[in-house]
N, C-alpha and C positions, 0 to 999 in steps of 0.2 A: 766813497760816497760823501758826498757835499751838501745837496739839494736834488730834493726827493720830493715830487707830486704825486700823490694818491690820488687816482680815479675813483669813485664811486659810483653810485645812481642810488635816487631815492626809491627804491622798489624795494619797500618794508626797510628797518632802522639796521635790521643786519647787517648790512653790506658799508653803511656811515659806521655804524659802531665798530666795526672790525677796524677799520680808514681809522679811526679816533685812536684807539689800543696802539695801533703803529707809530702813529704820531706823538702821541705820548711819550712810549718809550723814545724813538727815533731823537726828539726834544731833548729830554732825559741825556743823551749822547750829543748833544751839541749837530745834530743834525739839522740842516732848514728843511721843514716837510710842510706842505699845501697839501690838504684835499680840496679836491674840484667833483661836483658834478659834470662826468662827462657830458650825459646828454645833452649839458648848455649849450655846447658846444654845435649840437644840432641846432638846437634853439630854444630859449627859455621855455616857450609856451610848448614846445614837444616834452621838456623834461615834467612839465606839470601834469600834461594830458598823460603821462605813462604812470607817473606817480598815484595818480588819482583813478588810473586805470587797475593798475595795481592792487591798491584799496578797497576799489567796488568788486574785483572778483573775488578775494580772499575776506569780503565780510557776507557777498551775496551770492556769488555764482560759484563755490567752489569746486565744482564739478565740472567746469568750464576749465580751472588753471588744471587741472587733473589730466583733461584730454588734453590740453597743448604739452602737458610736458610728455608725457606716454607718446604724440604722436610726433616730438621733438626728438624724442630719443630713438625712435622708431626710422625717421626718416633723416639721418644727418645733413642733406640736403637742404634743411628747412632754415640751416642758420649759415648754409655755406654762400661762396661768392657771389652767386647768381640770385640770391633768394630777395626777397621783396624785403624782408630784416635788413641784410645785411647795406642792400642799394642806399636804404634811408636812411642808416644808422655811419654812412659812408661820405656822406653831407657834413659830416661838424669835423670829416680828417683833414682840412687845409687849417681849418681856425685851431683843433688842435697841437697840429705842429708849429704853428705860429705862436701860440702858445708856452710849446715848452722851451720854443728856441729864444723866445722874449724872456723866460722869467728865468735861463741860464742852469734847469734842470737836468743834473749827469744823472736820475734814478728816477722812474717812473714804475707805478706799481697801480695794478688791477685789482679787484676785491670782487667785481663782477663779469659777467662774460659778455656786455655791450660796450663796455669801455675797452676791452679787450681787441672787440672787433675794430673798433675806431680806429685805437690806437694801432694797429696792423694796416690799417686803411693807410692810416698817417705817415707810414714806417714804407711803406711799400716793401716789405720785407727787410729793408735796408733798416738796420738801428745799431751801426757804427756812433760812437761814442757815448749812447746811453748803454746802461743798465736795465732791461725790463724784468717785469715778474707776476704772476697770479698767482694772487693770494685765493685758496677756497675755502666757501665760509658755512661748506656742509660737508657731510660725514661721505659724500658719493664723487663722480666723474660728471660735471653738467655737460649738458648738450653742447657743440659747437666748439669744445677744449681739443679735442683730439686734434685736431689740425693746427693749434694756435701754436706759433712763431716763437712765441717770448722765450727769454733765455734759464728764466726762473720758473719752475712750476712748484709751490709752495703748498701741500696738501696735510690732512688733516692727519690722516692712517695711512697703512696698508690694508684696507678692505678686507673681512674673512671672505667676505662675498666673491672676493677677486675681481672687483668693478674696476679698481686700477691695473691689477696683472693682466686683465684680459684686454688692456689696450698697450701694447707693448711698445710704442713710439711714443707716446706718453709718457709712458713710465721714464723712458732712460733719461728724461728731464725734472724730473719729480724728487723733492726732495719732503721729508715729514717731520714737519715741525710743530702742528697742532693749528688750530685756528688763534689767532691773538684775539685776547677780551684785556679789557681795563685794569692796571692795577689793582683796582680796587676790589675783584675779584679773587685777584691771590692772597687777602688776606682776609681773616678769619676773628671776627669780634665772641666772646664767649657765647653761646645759644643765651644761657637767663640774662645776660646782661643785655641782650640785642630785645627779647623780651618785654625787659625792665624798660628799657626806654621807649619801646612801641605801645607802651602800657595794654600788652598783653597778660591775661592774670596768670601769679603764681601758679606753676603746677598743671598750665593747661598744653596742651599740644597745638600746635598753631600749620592749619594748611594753608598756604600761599597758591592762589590761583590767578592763572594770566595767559592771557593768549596771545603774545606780539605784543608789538605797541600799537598797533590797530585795533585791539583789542575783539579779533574774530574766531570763529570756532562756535558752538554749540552753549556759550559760556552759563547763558540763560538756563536751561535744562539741566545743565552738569548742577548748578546751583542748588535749583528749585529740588532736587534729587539728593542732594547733602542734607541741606535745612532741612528734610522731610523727617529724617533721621537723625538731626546733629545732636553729637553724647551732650553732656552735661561739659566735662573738661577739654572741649574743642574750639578753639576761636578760628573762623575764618577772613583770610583778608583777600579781596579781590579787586585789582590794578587792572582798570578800563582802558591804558593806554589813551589816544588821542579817539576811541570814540564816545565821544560825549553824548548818545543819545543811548547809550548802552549803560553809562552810569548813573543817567538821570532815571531810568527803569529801573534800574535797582536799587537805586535809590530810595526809590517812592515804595517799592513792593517791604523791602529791610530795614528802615527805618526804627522800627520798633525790636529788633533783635540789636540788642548789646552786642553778641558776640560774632556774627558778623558786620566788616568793615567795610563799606565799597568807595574809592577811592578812581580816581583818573590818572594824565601822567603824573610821574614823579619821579626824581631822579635818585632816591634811594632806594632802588631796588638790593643793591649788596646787602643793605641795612635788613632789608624785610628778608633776602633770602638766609642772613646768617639766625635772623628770629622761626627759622623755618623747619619744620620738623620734616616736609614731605611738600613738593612741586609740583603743581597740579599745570601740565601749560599743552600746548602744542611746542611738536619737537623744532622749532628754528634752528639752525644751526649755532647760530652765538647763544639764542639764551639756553642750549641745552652744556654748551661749555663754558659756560657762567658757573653754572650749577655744577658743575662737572670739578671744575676748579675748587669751590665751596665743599665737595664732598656732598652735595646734598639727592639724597636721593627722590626719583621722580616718578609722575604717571604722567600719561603722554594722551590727550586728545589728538586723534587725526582728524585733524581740521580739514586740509587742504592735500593732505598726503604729497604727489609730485616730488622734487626731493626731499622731503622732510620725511617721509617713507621712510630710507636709508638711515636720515636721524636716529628716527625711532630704534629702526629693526639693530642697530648698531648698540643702542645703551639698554634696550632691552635684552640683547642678545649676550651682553656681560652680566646681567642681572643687577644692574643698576637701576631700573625702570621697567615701572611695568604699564600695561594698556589694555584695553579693550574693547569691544565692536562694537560695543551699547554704550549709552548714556549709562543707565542702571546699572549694568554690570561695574565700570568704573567708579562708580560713586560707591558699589559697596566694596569695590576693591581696596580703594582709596579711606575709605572707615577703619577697615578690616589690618591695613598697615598702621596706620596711629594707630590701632592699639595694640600691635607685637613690637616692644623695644626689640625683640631679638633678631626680626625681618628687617625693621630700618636699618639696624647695627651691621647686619651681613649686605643691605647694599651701599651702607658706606664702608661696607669694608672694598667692596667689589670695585667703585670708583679710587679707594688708596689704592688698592694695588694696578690700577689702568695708569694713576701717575699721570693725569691731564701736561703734558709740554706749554710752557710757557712758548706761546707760537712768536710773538712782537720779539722776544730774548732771541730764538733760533731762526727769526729773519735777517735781523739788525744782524747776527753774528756770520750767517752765509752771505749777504751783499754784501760787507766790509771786509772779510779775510782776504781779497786778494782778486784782480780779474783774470779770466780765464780757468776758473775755478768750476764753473757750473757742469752739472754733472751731466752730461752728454749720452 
């Protein structure tokens, strides 16, 4: 491997952050690595209108992304050859192989499963002298993978669920390396000194709430539900992500409490999460192995459920995170953990011993040992 283009799609920061962690490392080894939005490739204003579609469903309708994904997995037809997805998303495979045959790419790599398709559009099955690979950037099997081509299937588990054993053509291409997140996740600044500098006070416990970088989910009520309650020794910090009209409300309502913070994007999330006693988010797949990495234990809004379902039911299911059906109920659950040092304690113990996989480390090291290596 020489030169390496990551496909991504702006549909939520997941799927760019993973494309980033890779790159990084990849960099790191003297690798040349491009992330592109695939969809560009369709066409700029197609990649916007998805992006932006994207957005509006997971801040306003999510019960909308809920039924396409249930009725995606339901009908594998919906993402196959013939489907009205695939036809349109089958339009940017000339300018993608033109593409990668212009910028002299031997490794191309997927983070989502429309670049996927593209790229297999691109390939006609034929991908003599590249390297392909999907990378997945949740805890399940997404719709539309069981049939993909690529030589790499790079996944996060082995499912207790058996959502991978039960697809056994699949599998015999799958290899588990963890999802890749940033450097900057694998390492760990002391809790009081991450504190210290967020000028969070001495001695207080600090919950970190965030829903995506879209900042969606119920985040309004989960709040209004803590404040009602908040102990004496609790500070709250909550990262609006890119919606700014959801910070300006909280804004104006908190203002007057010192001890919660409400903040927009920002790029030191590591920072806040190592100041973190307890994670309040929806389960995404990178920001739940962010966290995972960190050691930090979670609760989980189901926001949007679809595959973040699997997120959940997977780090709850080790005892690492917990959740629940209500607004109320989570917020006193979420109380009720700051104040047992001995409950946080055991599900950071539950995440040391899961051992989060450096995923960017065991990609880099399965493309480069060698070709004809991919496990068949």
């Amino acid at each position: 491997m020489k030169n390496a283009i990551i496909l991504s799609c702006s549909t939520g920061q997941g799927h760019n952050s993973c494309a980033e962690a890779l790159k990084e490392y990849f960099e790191e080894k003297n690798i040349r690595c491009d992330i592109v939005d695939a969809l560009r490739f369709v066409s700029p204003g197609f990649s916007v209108l998805v992006s932006w579609g994207h957005s509006f469903m997971y801040r306003h309708i999510p019960w909308f992304f809920r039924w396409g994904y249930r009725y995606s997995e339901h009908h594998p037809g919906f993402l196959g050859k013939k489907s009205l997805v695939h036809k349109l998303l089958s339009k940017g495979a000339a300018r993608l192989r033109e593409h990668i045959n212009e910028g002299g790419y031997d490794t191309v790599i997927c983070t989502h499963v429309f670049p996927t398709l593209i790229l297999s559009e691109a390939c006609g099955g034929d991908y003599t002298g590249l390297t392909t690979a999907f990378v997945a950037t949740d805890y399940t099997c997404c719709p539309g993978m069981e049939d993909c081509g690529l030589e790499w299937m790079f996944i996060p588990c082995e499912s207790p669920e058996g959502v991978y054993r039960d697809r056994s053509s699949f599998l015999r291409r799958a290899v588990v390396t963890g999802i890749p997140v940033r450097r900057e996740f694998w390492e760990r600044m002391e809790k009081d000194e991450a504190k210290r500098r967020l000028n969070i006070g001495a001695g207080r416990r600090h919950l970190l709430l965030m829903c995506g970088s879209m900042g969606c989910g119920p985040i309004v009520k989960v709040l209004r539900s803590l404040v009602r309650r908040l102990p004496e020794n609790l500070e709250i910090t909550v990262i609006c992500g890119t919606n700014g009209r959801l910070r300006e409300k909280l804004e104006r309502r908190y203002s007057g409490i010192d001890r919660v913070r409400v903040l927009g994007y920002t790029d030191d999330i590591s920072l806040y999460m190592d100041s973190a006693d307890l994670y309040l988010t929806k389960p995404g797949g990178i920001s739940v192995t962010e966290a995972a990495a960190k050691g930090l234990p979670m609760a989980f809004i189901d926001a949007v459920s679809g595959c973040e379902r699997y997120n959940m039911d997977f780090f709850t299911g080790m005892g690492a995170a917990v959740t629940d059906s209500s607004v109320e109920g989570l917020a006193e659950k979420c109380l009720k953990l700051l104040s047992s040092e001995g409950e946080l304690s055991r599900m950071r113990s539950a995440l040391e011993d899961y051992r989060q996989p450096n995923g960017a480390e065991l990609i880099f090291y399965q493309l480069t040992k060698g070709p004809g290596n991919a496990e068949k």
